[in-house]
Predicted model as a PDB file, atoms N, CA, C, CB and O in Angstrom, pLDDT in the B-factor column:
MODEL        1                                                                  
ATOM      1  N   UNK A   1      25.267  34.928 108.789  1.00 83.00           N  
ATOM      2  CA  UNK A   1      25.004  35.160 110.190  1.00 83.00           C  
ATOM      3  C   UNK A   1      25.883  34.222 111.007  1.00 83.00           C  
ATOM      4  CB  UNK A   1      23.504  34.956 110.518  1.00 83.00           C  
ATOM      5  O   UNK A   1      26.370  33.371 110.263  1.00 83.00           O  
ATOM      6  N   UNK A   2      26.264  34.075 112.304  1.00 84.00           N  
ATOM      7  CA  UNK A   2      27.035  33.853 113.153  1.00 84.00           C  
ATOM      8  C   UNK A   2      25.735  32.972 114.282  1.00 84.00           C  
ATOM      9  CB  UNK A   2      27.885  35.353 113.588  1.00 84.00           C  
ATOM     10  O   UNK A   2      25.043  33.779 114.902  1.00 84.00           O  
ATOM     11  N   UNK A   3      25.439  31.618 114.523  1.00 82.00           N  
ATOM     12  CA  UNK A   3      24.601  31.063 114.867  1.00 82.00           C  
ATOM     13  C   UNK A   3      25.431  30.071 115.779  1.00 82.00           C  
ATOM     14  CB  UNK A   3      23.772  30.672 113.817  1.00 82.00           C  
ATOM     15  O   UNK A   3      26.538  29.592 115.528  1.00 82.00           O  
ATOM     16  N   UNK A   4      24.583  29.860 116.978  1.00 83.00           N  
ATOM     17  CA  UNK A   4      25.135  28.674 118.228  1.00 83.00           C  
ATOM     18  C   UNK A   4      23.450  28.227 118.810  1.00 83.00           C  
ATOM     19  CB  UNK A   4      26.436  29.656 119.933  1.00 83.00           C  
ATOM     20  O   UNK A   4      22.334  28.690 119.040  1.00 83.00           O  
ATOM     21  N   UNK A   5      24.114  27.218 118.822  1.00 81.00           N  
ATOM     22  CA  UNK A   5      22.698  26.732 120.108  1.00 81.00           C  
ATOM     23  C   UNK A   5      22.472  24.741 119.514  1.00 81.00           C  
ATOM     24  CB  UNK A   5      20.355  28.193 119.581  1.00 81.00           C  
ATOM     25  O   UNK A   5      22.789  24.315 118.403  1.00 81.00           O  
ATOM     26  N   UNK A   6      22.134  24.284 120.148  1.00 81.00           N  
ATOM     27  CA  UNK A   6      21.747  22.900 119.937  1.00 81.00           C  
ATOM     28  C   UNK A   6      22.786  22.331 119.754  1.00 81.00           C  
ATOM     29  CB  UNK A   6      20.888  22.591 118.951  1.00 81.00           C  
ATOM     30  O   UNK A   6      23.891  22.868 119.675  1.00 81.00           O  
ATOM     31  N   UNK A   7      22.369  20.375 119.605  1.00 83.00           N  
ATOM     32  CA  UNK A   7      23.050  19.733 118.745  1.00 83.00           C  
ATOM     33  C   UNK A   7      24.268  19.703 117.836  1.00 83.00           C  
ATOM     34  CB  UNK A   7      22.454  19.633 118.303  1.00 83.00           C  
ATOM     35  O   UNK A   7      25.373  19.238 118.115  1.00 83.00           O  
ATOM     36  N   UNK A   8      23.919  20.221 116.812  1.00 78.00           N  
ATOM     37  CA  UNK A   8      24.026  20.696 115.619  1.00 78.00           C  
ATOM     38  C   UNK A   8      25.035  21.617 115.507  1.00 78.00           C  
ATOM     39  CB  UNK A   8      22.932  21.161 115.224  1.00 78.00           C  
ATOM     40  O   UNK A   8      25.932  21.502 114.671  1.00 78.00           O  
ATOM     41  N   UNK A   9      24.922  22.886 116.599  1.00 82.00           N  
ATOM     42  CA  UNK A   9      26.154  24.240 116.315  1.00 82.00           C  
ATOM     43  C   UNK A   9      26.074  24.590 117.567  1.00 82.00           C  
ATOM     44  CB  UNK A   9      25.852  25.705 115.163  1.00 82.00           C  
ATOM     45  O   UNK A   9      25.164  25.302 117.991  1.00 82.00           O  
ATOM     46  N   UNK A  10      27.460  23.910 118.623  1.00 90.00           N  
ATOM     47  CA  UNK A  10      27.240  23.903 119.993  1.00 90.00           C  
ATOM     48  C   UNK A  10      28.506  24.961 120.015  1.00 90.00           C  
ATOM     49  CB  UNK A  10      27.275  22.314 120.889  1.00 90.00           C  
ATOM     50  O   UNK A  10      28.954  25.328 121.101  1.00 90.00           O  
ATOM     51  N   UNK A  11      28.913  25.307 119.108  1.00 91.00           N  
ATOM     52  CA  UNK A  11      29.933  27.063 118.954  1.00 91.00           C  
ATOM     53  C   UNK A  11      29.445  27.476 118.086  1.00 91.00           C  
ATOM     54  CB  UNK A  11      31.627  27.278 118.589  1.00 91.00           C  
ATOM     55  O   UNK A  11      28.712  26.737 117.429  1.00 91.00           O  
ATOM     56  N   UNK A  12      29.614  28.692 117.743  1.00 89.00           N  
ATOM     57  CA  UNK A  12      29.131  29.915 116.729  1.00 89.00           C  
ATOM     58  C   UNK A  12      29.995  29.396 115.739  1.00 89.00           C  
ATOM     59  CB  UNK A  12      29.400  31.680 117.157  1.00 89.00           C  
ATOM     60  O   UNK A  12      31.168  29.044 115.861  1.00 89.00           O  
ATOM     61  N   UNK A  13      29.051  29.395 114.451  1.00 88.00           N  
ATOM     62  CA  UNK A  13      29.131  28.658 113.471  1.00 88.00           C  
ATOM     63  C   UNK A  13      28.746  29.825 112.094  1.00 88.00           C  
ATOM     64  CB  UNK A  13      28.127  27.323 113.771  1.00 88.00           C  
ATOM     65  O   UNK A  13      27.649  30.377 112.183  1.00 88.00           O  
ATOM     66  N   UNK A  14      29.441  30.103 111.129  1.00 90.00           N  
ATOM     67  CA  UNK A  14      29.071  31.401 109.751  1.00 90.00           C  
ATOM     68  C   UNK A  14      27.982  30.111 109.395  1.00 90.00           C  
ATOM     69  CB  UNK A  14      30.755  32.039 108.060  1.00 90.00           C  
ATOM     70  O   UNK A  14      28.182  28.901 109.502  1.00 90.00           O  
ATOM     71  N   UNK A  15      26.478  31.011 108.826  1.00 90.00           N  
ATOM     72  CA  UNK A  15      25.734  30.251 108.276  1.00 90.00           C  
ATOM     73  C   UNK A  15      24.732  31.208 107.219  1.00 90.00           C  
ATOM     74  CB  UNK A  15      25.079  29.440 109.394  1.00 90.00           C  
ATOM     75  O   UNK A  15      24.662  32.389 107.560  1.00 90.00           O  
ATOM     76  N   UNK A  16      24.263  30.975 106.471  1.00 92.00           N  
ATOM     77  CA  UNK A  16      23.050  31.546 105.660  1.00 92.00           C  
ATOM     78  C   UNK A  16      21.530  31.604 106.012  1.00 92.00           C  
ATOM     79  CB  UNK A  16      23.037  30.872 104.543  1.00 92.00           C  
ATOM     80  O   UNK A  16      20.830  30.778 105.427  1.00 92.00           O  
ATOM     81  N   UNK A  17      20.881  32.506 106.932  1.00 89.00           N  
ATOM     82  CA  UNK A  17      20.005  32.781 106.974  1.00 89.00           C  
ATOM     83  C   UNK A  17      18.954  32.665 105.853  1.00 89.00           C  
ATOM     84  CB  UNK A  17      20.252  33.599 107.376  1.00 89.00           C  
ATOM     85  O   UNK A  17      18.915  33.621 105.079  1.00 89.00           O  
ATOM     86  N   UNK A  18      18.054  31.602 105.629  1.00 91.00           N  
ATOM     87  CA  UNK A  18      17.391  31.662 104.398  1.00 91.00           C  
ATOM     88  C   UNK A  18      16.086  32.101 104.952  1.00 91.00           C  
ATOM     89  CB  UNK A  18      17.385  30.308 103.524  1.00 91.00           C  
ATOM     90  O   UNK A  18      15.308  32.184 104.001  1.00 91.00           O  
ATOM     91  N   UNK A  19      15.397  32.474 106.253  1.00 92.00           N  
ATOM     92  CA  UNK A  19      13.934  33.205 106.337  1.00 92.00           C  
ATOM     93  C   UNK A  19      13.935  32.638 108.158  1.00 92.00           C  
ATOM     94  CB  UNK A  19      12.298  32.374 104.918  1.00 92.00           C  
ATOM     95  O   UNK A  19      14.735  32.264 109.015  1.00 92.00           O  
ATOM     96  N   UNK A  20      12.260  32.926 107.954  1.00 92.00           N  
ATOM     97  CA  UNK A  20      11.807  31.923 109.367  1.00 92.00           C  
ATOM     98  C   UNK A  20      10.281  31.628 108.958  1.00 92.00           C  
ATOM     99  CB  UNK A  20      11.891  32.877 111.205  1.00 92.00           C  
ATOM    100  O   UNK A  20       9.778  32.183 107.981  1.00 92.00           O  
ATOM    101  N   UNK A  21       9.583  30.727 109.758  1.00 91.00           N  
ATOM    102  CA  UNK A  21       8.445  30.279 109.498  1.00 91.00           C  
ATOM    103  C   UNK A  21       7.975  29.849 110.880  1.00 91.00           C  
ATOM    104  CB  UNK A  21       8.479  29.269 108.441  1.00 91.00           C  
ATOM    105  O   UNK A  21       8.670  29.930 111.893  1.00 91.00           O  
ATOM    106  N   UNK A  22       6.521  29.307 110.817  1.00 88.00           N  
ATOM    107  CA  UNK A  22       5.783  29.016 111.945  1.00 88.00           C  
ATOM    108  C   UNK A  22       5.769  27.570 112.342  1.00 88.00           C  
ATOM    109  CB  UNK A  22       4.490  29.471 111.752  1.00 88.00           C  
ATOM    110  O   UNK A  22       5.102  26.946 113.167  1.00 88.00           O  
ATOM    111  N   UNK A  23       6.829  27.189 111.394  1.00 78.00           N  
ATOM    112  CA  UNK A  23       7.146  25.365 111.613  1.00 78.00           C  
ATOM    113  C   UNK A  23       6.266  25.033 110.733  1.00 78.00           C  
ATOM    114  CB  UNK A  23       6.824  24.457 113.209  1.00 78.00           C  
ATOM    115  O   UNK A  23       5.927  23.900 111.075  1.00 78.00           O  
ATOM    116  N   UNK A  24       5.474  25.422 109.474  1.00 76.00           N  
ATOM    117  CA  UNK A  24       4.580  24.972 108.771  1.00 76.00           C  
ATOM    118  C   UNK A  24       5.415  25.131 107.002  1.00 76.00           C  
ATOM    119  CB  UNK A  24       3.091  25.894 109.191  1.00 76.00           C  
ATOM    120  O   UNK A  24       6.630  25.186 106.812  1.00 76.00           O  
ATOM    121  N   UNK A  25       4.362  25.172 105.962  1.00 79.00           N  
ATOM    122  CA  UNK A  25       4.823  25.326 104.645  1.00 79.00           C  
ATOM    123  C   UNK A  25       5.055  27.167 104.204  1.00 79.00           C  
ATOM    124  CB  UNK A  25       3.585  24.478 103.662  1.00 79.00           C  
ATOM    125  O   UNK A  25       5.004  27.323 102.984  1.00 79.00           O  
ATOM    126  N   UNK A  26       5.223  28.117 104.776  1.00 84.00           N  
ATOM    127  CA  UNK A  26       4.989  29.012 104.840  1.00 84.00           C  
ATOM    128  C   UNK A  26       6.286  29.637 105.247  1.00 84.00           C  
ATOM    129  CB  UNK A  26       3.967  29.078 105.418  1.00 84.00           C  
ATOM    130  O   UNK A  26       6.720  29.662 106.399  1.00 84.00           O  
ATOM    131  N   UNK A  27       6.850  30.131 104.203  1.00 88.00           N  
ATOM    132  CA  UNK A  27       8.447  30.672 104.423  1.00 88.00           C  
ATOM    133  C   UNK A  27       8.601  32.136 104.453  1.00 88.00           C  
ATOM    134  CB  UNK A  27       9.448  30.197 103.218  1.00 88.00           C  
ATOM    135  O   UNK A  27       8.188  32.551 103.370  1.00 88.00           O  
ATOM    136  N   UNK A  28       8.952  32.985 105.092  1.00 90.00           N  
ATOM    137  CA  UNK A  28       8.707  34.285 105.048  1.00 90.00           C  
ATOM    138  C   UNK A  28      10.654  34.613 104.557  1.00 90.00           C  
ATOM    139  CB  UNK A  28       7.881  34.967 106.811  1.00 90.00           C  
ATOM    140  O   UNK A  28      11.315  35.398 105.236  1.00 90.00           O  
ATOM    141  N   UNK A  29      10.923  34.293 104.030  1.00 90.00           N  
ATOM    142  CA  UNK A  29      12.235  35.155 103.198  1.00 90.00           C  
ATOM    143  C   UNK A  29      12.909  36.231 103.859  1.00 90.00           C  
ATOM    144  CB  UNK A  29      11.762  35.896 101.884  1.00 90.00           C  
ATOM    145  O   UNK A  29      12.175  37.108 104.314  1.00 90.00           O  
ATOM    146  N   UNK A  30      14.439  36.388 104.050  1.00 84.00           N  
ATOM    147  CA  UNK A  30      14.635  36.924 104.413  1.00 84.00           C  
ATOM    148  C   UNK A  30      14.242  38.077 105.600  1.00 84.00           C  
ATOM    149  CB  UNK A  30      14.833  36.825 103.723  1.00 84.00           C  
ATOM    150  O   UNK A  30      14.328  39.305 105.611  1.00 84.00           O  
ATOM    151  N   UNK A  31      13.700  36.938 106.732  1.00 88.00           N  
ATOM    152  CA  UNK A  31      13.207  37.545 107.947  1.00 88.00           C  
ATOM    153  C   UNK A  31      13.321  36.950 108.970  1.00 88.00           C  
ATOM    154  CB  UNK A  31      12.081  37.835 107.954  1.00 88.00           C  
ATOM    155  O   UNK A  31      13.340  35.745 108.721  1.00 88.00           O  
ATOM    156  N   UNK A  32      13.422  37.177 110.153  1.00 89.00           N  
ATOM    157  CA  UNK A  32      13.626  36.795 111.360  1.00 89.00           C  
ATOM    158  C   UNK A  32      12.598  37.720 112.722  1.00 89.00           C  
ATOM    159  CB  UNK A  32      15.252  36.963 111.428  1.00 89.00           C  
ATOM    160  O   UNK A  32      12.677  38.848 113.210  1.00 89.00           O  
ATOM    161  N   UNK A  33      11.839  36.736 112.903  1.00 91.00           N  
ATOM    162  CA  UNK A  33      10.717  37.287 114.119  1.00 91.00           C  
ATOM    163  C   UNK A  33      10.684  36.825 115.388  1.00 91.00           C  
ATOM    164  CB  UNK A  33       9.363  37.041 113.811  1.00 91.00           C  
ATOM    165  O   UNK A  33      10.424  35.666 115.709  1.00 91.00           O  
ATOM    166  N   UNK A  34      10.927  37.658 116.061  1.00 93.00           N  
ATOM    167  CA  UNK A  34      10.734  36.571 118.030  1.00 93.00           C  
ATOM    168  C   UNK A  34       9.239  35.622 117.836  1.00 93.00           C  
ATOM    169  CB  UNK A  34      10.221  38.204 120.094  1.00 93.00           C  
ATOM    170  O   UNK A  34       8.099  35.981 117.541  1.00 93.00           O  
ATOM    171  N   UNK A  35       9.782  34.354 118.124  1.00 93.00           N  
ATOM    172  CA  UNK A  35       8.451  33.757 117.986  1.00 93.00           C  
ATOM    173  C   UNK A  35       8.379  32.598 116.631  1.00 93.00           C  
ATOM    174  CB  UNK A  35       7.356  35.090 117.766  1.00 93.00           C  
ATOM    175  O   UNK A  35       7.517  31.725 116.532  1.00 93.00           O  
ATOM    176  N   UNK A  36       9.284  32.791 115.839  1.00 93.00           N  
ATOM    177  CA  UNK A  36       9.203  32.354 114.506  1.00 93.00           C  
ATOM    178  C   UNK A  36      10.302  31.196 114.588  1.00 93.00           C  
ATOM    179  CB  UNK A  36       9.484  33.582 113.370  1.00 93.00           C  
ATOM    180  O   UNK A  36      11.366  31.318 115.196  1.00 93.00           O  
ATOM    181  N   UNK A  37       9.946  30.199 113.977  1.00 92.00           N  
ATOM    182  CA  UNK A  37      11.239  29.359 114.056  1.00 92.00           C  
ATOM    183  C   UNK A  37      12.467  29.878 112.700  1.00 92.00           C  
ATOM    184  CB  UNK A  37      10.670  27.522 113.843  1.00 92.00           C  
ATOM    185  O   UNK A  37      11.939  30.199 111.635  1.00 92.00           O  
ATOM    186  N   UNK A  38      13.916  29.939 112.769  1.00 89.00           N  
ATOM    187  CA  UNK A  38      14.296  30.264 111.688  1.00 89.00           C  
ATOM    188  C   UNK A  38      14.909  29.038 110.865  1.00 89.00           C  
ATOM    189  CB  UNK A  38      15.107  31.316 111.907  1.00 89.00           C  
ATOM    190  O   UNK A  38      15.029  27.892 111.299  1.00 89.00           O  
ATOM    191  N   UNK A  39      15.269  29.485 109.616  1.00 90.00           N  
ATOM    192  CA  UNK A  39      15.430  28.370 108.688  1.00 90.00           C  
ATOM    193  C   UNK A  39      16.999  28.866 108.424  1.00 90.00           C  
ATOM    194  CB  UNK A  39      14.234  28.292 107.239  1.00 90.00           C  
ATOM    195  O   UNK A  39      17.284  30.041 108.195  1.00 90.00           O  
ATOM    196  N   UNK A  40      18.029  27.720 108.497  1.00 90.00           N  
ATOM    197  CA  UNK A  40      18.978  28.502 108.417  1.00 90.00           C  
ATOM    198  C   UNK A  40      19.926  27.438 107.054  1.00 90.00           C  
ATOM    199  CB  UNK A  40      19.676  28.810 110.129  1.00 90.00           C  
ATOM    200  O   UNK A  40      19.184  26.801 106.307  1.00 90.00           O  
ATOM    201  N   UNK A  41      21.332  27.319 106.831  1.00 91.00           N  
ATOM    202  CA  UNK A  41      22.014  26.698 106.091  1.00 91.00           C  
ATOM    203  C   UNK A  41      23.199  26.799 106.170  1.00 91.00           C  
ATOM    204  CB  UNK A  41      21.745  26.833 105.159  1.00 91.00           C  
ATOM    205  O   UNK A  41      23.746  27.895 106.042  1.00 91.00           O  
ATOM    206  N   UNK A  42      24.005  25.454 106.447  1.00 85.00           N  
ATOM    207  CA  UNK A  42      25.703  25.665 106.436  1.00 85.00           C  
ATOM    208  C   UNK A  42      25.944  24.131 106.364  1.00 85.00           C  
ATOM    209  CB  UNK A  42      26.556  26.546 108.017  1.00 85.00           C  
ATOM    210  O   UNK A  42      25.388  23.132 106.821  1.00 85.00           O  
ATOM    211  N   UNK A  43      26.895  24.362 105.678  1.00 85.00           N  
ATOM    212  CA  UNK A  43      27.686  22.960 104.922  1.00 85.00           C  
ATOM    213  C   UNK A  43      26.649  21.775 104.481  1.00 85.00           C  
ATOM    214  CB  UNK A  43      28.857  22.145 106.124  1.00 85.00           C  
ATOM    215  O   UNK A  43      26.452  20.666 104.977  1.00 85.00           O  
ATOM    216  N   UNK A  44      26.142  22.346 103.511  1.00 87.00           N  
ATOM    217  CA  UNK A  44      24.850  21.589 102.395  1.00 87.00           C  
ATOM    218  C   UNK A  44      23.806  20.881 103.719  1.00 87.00           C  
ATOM    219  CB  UNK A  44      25.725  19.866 100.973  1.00 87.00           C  
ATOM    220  O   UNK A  44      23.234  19.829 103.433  1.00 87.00           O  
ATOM    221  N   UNK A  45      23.637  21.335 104.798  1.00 86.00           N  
ATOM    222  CA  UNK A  45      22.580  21.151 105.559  1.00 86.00           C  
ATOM    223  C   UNK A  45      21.510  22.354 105.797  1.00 86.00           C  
ATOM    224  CB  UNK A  45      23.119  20.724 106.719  1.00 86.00           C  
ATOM    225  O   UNK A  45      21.621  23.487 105.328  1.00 86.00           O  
ATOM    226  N   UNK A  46      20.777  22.028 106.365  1.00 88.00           N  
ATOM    227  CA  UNK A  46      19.072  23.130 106.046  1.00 88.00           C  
ATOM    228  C   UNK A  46      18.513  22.220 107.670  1.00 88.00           C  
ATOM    229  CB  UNK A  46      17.532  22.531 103.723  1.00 88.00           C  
ATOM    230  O   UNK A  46      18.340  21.015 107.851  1.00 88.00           O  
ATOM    231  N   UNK A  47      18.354  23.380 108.621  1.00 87.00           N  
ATOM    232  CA  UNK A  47      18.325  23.035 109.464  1.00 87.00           C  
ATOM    233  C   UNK A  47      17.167  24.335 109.757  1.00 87.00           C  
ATOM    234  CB  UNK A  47      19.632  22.701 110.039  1.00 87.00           C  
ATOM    235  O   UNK A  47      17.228  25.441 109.221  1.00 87.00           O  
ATOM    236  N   UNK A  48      16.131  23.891 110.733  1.00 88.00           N  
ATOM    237  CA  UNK A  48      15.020  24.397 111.422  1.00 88.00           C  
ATOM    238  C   UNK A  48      15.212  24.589 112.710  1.00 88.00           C  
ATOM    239  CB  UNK A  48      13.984  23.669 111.298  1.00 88.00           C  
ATOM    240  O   UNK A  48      15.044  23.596 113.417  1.00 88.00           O  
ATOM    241  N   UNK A  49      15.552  25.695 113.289  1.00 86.00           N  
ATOM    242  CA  UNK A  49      15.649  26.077 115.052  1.00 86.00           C  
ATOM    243  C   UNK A  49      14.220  26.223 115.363  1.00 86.00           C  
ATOM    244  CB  UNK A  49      16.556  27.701 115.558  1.00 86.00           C  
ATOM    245  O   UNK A  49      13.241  26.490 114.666  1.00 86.00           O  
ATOM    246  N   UNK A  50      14.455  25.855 117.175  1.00 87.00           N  
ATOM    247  CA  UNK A  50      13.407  26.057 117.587  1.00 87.00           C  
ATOM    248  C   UNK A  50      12.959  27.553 117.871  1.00 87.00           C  
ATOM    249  CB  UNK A  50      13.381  25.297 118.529  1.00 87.00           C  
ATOM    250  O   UNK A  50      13.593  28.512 117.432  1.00 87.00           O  
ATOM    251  N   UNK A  51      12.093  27.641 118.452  1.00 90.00           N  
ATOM    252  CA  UNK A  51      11.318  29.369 118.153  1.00 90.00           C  
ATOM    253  C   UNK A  51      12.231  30.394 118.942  1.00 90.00           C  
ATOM    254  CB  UNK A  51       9.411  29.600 118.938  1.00 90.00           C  
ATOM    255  O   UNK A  51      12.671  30.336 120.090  1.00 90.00           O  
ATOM    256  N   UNK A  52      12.433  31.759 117.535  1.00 90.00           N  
ATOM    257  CA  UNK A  52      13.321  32.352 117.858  1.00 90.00           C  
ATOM    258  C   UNK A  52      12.589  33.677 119.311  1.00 90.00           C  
ATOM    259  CB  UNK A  52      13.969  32.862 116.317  1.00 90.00           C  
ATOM    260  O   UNK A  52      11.716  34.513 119.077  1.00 90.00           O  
ATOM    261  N   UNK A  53      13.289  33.463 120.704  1.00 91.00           N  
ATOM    262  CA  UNK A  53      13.471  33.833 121.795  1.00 91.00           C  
ATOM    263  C   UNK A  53      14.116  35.424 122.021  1.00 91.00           C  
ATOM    264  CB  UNK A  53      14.188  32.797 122.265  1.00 91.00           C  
ATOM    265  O   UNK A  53      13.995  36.012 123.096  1.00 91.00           O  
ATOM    266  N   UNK A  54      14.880  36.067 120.726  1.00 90.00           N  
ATOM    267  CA  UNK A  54      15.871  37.013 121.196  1.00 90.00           C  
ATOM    268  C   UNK A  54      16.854  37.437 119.701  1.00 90.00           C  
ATOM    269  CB  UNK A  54      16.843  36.188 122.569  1.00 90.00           C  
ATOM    270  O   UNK A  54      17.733  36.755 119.176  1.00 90.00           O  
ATOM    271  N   UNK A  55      16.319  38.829 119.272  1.00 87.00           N  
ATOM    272  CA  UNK A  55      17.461  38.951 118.141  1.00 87.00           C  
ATOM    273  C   UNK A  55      18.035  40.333 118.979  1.00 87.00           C  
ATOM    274  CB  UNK A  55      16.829  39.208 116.165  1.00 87.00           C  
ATOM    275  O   UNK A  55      17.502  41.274 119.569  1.00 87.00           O  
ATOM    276  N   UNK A  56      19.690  39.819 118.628  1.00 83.00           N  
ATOM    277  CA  UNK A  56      20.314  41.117 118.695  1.00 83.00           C  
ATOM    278  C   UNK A  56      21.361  41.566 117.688  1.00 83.00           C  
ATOM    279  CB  UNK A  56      20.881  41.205 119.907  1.00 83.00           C  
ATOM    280  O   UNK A  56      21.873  40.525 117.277  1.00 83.00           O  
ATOM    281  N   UNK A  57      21.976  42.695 117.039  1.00 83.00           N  
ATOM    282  CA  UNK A  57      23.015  43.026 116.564  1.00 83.00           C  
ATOM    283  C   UNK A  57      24.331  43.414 117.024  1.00 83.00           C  
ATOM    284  CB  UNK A  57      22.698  43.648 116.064  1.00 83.00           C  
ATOM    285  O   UNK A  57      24.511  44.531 117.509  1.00 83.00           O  
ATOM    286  N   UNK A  58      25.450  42.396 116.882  1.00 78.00           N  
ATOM    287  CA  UNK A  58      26.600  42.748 117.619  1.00 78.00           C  
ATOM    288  C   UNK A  58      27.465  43.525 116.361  1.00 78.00           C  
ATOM    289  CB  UNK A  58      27.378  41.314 118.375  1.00 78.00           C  
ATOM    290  O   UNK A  58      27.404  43.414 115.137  1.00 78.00           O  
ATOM    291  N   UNK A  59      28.450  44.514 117.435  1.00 84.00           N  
ATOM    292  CA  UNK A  59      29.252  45.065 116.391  1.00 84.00           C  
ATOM    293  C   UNK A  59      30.429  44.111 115.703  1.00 84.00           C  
ATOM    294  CB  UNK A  59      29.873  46.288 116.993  1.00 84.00           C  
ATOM    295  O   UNK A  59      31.067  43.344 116.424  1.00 84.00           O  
ATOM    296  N   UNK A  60      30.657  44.186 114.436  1.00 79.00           N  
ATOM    297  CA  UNK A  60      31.911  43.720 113.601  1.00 79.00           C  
ATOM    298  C   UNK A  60      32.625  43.844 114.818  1.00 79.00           C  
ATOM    299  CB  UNK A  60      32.507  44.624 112.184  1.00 79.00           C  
ATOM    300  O   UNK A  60      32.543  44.727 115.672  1.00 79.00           O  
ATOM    301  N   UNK A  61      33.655  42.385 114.755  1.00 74.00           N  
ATOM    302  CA  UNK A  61      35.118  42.530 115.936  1.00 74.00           C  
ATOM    303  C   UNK A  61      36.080  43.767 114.649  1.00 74.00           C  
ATOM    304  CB  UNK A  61      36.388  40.183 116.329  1.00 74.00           C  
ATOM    305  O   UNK A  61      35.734  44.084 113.511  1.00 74.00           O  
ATOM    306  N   UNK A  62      36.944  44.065 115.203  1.00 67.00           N  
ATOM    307  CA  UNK A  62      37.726  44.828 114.643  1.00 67.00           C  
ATOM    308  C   UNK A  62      37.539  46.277 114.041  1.00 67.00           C  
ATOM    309  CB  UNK A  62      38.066  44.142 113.907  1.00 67.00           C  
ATOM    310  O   UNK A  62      38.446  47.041 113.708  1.00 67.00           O  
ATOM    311  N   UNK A  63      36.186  46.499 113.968  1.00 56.00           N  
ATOM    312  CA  UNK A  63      35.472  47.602 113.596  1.00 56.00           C  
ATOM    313  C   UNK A  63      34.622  48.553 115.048  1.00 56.00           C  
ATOM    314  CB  UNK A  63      34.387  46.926 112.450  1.00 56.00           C  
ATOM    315  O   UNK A  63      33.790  49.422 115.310  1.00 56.00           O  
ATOM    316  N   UNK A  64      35.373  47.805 115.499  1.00 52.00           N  
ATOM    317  CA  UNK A  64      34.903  48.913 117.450  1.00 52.00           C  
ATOM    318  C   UNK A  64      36.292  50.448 117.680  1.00 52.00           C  
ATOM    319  CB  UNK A  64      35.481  47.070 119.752  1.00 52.00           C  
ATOM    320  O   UNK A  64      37.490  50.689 117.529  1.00 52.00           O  
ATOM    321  N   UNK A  65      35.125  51.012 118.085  1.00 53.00           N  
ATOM    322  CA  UNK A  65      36.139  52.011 118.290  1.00 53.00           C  
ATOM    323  C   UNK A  65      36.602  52.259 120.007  1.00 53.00           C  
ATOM    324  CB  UNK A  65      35.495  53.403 117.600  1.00 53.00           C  
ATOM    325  O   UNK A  65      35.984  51.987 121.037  1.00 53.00           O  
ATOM    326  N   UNK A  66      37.694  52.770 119.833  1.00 51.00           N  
ATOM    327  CA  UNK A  66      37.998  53.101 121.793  1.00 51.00           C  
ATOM    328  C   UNK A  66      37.105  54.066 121.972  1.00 51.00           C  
ATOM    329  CB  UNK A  66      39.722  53.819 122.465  1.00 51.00           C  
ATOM    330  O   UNK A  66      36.359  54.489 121.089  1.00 51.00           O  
ATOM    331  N   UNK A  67      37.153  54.545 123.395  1.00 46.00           N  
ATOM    332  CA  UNK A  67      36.151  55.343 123.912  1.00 46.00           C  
ATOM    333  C   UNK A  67      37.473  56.465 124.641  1.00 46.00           C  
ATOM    334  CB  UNK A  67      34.865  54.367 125.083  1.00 46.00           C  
ATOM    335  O   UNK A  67      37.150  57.462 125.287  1.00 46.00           O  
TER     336      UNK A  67                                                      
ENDMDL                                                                          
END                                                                             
């Protein structure tokens, strides 16, 4: 996934989506929920965002077609 926000990844950054959770011991795998904090991973760090606000799907660059 393609991730920005905080500290941490203040440009869009390739990272590994590993789930999201409620900030507790409770990992839901491969998922992402408005509301859920997600659990993510890039360059041997494991990092916890705060609660996810907004998912969207952008198209592949280079894979757009003209109109």
């Amino acid at each position: 996934v393609q991730v920005r926000g905080g500290h941490f990844l203040p440009a869009f950054r390739r990272a590994r989506a590993i789930g999201c959770s409620m900030g507790g011991a409770l990992l839901k795998q491969h998922a992402i929920h408005i509301g859920f904090r997600m659990e993510i991973s890039f360059e041997d760090m494991r990092l916890v965002t705060s609660e996810v606000t907004d998912i969207r799907v952008l198209p592949e660059r280079g894979n757009q077609t003209a109109s």
